[in-house]
C-alpha positions as CSV (number, residue, x, y, z in Angstrom):
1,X,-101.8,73.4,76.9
2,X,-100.8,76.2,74.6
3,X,-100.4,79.9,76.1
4,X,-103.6,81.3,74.6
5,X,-105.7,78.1,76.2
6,X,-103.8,79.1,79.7
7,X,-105.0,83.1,78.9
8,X,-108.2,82.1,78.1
9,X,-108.3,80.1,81.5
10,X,-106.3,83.4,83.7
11,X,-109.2,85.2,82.3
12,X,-111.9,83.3,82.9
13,X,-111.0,82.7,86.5
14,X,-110.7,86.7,87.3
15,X,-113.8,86.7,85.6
16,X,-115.3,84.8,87.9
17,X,-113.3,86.3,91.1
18,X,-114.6,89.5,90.2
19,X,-117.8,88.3,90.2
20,X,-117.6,86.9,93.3
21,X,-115.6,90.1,95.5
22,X,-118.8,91.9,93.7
23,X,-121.3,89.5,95.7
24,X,-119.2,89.9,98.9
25,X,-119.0,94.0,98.7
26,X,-122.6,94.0,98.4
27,X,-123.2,91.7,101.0
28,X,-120.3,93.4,103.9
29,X,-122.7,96.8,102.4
30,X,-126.1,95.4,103.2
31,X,-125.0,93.9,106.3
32,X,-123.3,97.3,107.6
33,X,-126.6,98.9,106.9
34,X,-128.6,96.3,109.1
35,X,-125.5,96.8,111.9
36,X,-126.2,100.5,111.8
37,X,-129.9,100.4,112.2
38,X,-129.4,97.5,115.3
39,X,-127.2,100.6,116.6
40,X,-129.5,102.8,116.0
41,X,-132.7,100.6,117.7
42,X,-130.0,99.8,120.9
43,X,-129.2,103.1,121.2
44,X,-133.0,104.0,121.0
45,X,-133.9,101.6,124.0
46,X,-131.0,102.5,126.2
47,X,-132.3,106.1,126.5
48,X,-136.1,104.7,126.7
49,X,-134.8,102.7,129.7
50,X,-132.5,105.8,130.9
51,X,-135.7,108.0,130.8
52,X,-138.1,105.1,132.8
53,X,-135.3,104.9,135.5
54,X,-135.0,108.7,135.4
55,X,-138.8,109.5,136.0
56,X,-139.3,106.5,138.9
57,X,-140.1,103.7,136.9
58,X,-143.7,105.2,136.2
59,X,-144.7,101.5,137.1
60,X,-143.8,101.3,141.1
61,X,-140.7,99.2,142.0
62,X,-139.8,96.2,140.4
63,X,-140.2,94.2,143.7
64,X,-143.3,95.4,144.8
65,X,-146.1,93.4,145.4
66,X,-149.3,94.2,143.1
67,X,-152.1,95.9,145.2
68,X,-154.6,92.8,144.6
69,X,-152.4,90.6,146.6
């Protein structure tokens, strides 16, 4: 194999890593932006549940019997 055919080959193969850390970035990118909004919809429901504890549950207790029974 001559030193050109090996250059060609070196070059091909970074072409194709480059490709690939391109797919990955972009993938760790859209996948922080789905983390963020999970955060975001936690975060949302933990105060939704704070403020339902906070004004008595709005519903009665949790282990009271229903009034039909």
């Amino acid at each position: 194999m001559s030193t050109e055919d090996r250059f060609i080959d070196i070059e091909i193969k970074l072409a194709h890593q480059e490709d690939l850390v391109e797919a990955l970035n972009l993938r760790v990118y859209e996948q922080q932006k789905q983390i963020d909004k999970l955060e975001g919809m936690c975060a949302a429901l933990a105060q939704h549940m704070r403020d339902q504890s906070q004004s008595g549950g709005a519903g009665g207790a949790a282990h009271e019997r229903p009034p039909h029974y």
